[in-house]
C-alpha positions as CSV (number, residue, x, y, z in Angstrom):
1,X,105.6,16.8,-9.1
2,X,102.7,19.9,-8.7
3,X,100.7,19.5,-6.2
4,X,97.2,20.4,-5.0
5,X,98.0,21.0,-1.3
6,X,101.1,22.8,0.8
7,X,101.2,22.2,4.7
8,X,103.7,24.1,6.0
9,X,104.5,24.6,10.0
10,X,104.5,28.3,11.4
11,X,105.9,29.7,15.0
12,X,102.3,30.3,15.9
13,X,100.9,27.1,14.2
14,X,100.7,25.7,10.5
15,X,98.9,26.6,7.8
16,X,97.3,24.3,4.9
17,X,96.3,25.3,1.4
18,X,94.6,23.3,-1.2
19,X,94.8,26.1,-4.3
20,X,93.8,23.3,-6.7
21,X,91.5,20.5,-7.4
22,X,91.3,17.9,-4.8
23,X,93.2,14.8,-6.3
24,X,94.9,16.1,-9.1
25,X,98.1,15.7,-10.6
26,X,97.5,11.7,-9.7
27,X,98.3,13.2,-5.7
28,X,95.8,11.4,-3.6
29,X,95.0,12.3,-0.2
30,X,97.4,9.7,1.2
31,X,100.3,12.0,1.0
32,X,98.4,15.2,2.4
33,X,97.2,12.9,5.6
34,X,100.4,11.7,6.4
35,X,102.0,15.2,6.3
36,X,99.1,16.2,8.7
37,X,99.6,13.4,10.7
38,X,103.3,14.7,11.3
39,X,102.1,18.1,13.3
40,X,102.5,17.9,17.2
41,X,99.6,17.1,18.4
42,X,97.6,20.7,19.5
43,X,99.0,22.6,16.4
44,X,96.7,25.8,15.5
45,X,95.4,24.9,11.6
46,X,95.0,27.7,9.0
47,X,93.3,26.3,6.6
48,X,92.6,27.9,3.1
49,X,90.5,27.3,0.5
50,X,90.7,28.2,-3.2
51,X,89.7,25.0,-5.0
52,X,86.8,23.9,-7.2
53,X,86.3,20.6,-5.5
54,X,87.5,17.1,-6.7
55,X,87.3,13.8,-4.9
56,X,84.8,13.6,-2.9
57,X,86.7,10.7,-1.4
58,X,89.5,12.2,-0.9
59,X,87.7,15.7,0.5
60,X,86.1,13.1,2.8
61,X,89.3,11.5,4.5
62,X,90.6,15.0,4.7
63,X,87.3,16.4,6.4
64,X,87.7,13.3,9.0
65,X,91.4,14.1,9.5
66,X,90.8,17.9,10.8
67,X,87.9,17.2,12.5
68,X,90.0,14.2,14.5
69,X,93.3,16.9,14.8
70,X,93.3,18.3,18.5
71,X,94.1,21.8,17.7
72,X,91.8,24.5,16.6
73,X,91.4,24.9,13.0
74,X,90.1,28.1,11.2
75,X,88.9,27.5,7.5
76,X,89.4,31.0,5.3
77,X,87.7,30.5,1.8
78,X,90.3,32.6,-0.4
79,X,88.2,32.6,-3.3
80,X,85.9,29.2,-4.4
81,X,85.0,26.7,-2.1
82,X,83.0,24.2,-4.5
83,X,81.9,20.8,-4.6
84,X,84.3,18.6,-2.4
85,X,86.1,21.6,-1.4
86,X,83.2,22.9,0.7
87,X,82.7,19.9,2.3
88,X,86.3,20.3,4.0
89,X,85.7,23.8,5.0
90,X,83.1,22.2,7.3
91,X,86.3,20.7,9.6
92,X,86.8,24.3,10.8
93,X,85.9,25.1,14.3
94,X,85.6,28.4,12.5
95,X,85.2,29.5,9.1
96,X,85.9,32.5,7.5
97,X,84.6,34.2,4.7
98,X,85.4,37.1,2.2
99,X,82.5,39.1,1.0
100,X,83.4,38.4,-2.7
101,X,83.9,34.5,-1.9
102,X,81.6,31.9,-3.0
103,X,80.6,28.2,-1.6
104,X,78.9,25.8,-3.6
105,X,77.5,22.2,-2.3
106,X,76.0,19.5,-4.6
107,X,75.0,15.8,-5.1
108,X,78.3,13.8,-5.6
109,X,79.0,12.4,-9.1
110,X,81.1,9.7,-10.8
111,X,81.6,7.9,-13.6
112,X,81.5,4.3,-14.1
113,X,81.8,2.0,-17.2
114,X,80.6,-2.0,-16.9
115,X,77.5,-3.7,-16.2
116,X,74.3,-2.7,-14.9
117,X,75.5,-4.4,-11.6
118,X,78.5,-2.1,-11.5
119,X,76.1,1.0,-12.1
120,X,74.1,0.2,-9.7
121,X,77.0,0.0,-7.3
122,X,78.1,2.9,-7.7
123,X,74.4,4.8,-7.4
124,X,74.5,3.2,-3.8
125,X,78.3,4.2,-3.2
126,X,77.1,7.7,-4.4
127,X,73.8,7.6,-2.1
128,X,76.5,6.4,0.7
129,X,78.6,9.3,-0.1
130,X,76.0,11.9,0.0
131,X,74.3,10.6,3.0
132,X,77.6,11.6,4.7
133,X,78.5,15.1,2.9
134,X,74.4,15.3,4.3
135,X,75.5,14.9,8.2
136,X,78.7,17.0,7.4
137,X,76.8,20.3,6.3
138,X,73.8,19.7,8.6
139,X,75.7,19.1,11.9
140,X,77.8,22.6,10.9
141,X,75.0,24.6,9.9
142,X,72.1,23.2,12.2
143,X,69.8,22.9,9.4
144,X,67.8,19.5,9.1
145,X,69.0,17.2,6.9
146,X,66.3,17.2,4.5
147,X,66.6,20.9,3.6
148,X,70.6,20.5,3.1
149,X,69.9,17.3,0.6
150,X,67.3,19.9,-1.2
151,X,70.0,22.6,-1.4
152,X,72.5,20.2,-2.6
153,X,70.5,18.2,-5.2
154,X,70.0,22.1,-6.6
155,X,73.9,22.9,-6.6
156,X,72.9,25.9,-4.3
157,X,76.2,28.4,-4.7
158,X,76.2,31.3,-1.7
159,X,77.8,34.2,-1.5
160,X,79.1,35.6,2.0
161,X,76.1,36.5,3.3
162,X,74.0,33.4,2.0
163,X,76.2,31.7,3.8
164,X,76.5,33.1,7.2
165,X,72.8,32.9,6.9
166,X,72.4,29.1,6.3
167,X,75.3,28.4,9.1
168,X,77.9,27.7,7.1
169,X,80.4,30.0,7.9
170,X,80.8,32.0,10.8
171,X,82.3,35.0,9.9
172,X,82.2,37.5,6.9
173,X,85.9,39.4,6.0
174,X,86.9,41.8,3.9
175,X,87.4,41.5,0.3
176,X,89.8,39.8,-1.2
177,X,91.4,39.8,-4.6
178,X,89.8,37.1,-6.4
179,X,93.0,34.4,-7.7
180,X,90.8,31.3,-8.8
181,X,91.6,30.6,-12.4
182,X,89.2,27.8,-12.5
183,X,86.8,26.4,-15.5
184,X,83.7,27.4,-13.4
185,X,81.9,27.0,-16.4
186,X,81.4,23.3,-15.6
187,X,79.0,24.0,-13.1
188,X,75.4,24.5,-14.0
189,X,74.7,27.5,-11.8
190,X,77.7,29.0,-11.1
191,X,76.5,32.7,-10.5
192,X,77.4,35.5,-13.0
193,X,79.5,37.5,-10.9
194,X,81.6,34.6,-10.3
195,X,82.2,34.0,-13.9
196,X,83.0,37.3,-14.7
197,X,85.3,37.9,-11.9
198,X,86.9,34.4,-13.1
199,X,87.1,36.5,-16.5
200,X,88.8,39.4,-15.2
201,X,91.7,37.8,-13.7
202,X,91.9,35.2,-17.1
203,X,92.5,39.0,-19.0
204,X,94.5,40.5,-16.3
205,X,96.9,38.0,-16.8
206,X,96.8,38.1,-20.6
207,X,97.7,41.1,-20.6
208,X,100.7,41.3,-18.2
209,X,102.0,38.1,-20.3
210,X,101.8,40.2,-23.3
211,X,103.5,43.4,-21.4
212,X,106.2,41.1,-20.4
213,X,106.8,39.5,-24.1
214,X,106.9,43.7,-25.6
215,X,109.1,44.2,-22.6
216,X,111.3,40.9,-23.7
217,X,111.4,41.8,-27.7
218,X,111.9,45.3,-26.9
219,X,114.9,44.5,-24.7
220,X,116.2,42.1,-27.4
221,X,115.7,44.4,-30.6
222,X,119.3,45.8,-30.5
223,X,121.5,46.3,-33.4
224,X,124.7,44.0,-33.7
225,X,127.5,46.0,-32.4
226,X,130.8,46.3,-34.2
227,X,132.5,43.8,-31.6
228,X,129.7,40.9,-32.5
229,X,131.6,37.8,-33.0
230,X,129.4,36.6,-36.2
231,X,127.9,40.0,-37.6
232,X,125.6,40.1,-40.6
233,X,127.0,40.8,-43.7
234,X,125.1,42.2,-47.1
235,X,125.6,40.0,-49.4
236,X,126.4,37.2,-47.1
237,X,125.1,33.5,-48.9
238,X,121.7,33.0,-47.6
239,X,122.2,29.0,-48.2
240,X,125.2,29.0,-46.2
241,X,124.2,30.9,-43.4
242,X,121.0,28.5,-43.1
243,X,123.7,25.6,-43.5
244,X,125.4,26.7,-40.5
245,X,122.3,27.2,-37.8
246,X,122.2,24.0,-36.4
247,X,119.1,21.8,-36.7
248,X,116.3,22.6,-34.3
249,X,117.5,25.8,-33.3
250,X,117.1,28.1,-36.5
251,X,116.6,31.5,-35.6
252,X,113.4,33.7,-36.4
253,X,113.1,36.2,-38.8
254,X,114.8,39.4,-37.8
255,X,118.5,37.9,-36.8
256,X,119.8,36.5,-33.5
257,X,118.6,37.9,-30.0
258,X,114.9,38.1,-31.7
259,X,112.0,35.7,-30.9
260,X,108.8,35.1,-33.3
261,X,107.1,37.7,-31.7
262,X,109.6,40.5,-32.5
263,X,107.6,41.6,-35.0
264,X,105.7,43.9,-32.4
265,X,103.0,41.3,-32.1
266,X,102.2,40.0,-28.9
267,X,101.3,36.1,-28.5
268,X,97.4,35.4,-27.9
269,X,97.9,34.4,-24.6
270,X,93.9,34.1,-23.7
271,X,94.0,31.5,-27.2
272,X,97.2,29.9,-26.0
273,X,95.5,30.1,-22.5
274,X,92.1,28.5,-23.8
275,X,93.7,25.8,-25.8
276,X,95.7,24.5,-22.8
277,X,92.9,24.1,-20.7
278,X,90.5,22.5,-23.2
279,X,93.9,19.9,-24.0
280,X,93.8,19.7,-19.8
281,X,89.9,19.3,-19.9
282,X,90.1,16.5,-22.6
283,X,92.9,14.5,-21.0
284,X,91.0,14.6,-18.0
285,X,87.6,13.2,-19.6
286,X,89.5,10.4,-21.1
287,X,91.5,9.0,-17.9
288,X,88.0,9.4,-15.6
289,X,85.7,7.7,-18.8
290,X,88.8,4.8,-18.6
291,X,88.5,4.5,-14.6
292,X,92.3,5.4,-14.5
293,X,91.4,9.2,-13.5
294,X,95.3,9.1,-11.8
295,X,96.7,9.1,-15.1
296,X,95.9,12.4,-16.0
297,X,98.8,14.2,-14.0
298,X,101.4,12.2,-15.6
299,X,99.9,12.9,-19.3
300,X,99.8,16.7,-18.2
301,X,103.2,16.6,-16.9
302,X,105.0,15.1,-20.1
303,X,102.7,16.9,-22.4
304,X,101.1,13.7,-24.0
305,X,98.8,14.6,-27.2
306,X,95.3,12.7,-27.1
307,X,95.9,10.5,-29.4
308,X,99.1,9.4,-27.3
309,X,96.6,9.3,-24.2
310,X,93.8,6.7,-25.9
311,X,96.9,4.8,-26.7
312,X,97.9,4.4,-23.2
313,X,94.4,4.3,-21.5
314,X,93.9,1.4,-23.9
315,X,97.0,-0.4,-23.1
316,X,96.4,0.0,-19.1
317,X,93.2,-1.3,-19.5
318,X,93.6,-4.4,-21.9
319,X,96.6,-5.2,-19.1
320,X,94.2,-4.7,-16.6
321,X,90.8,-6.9,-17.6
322,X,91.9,-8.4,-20.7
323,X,88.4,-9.6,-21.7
324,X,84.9,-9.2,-21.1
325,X,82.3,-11.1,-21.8
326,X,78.6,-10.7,-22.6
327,X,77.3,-13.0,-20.2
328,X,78.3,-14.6,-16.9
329,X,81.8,-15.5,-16.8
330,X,82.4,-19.5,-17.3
331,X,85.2,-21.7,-17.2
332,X,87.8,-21.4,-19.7
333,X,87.7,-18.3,-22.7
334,X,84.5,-17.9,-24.5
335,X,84.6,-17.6,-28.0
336,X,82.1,-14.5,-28.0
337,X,84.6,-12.9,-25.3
338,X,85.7,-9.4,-26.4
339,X,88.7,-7.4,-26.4
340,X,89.1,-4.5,-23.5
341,X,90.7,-2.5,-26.7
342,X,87.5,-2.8,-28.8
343,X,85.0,-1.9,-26.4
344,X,87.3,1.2,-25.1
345,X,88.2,2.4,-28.4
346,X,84.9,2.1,-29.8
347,X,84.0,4.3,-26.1
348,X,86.6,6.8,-27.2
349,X,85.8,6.6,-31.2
350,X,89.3,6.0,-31.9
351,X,90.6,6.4,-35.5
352,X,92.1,3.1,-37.0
């Protein structure tokens, strides 16, 4: 199963990544605290950072974790530090900071479907929540309180320098090859040189897939030699060589050895690329809307279309709370009860 987070032990230490979005893949922080857990007790932490954020929950029992582990820990922000993600930088005793890097800290969000009880519940769990990232940020940086709830109500992003002035790092490195091949789009602010460099590497890698495919059809464009078991011959029944490829493996135009793009055209990997990551997006968006935001790994893994998503977010949830009812609960089923699948599906405008 992919992961978000590696720990791995080192003669002079261990080192931790999170690369990825805190919580994803249905991989809670359970797993990443228990491996932590495991270290002697002492052990040197290298911690980096390349993630957009995530749970905030999660980013919280992490934060506590580090902060609790008896050995020093130094935080290197390899890229993005956003959101949540920032918030577990703070564990380091120091933190360390490329001049091209960014940080971002904001209000917490979340998404919540039910009453106006349950809304309201979850504006206190999220006034809770922030009140803590608050304490986190200040206590690191020595700025009041009130000014790091400003900066965060504003999603404030810094660059190096705008953080080693606010006290949130405490050291500024060299440069370092931006890698984060996150939708930073999502953000409201996120600054301009961030997207583009987010850009740059998107295209860099477009175009090395598309330098590998030439290199792949150009190696595979050979002419059958005279020992080839099955050669083409002119003239050869067109039915019956179609009759003989077995079903689901017909070969492309051009004869064996070539694939579809043989014809000296190059996939659109950036399209391909885009259209993944809006299907990743979407899938996303439906589990959190459902309150089943674990889901979403497992749909990614076995390449589940949307429609096949609704289908199961609609079946966990009718299993789940198989009515609800307009008014106060009473004994025995109401009459005006309704179906979970009715109020979901008319949620997700479902197609009959």
């Amino acid at each position: 199963m992919n992961s978000w987070y590696m720990i791995r032990a080192r003669e002079t230490g261990a080192e931790v990544a999170i690369y990825d979005e805190i919580g994803a893949f249905g991989v809670s922080a359970k797993g990443f605290l228990a491996e932590l857990g495991a270290l002697p007790q002492g052990t040197p932490i290298d911690l980096r950072l390349n993630s957009p954020g995530g749970s905030v929950f999660d980013a919280v029992a992490i934060y506590n974790a580090l902060t609790r582990h008896a050995g020093r820990v130094t935080a290197w922000i390899d890229g993005i530090a956003a959101s949540a993600a920032s918030y577990v930088a703070m564990a380091g005793d120091e933190i360390v900071m490329p001049e091209n890097a960014f940080l971002m800290i904001h209000d917490p969000a979340g998404l919540v479907m039910g009453t106006a009880e349950d809304m309201r519940a979850m504006a206190e769990a999220l006034d809770k929540v922030k009140g803590s990232l608050v304490q986190g940020y200040a206590a690191k940086s020595s700025r009041l309180p009130e000014e790091i709830s400003a900066l965060m109500a504003a999603e404030t992003w810094f660059d190096a320098k705008d953080a080693l002035d606010a006290g949130l790092v405490t050291r500024i490195a060299e440069p370092v090859r931006m890698a984060a091949r996150f939708d930073v789009a999502r953000f409201r602010n996120a600054p301009p040189a961030l997207v583009e460099a987010v850009e740059a590497v998107e295209a860099t890698e477009a175009e090395e897939t598309a330098t590998t495919a030439d290199i792949v059809v150009a190696d595979d464009d050979v002419e059958p030699s005279a020992t080839d078991p099955d050669p083409q011959v002119d003239g050869e029944d067109d039915e019956d060589a179609e009759a003989a490829t077995p079903l689901g493996n017909s070969l492309p135009p051009g004869g064996p050895g070539r694939t579809v793009a043989a014809a000296n055209t190059a996939p659109d990997a950036t399209a391909i690329r885009a259209e993944a990551l809006a299907h990743a997006r979407a899938v996303a968006d439906l589990c959190r809307l459902a309150g089943q935001p674990q889901m979403a790994g497992h749909f990614l893994e076995q390449e589940v279309s949307l429609d096949e998503v609704r289908a199961a977010l609609l079946a966990a949830k009718a299993e789940a709370a198989p009515e609800i009812a307009p008014h106060h609960p009473q004994p025995g089923r109401s009459s005006a009860a309704r179906p979970w699948g009715e109020i979901v599906a008319r949620t997700f405008k479902l197609k009959g």
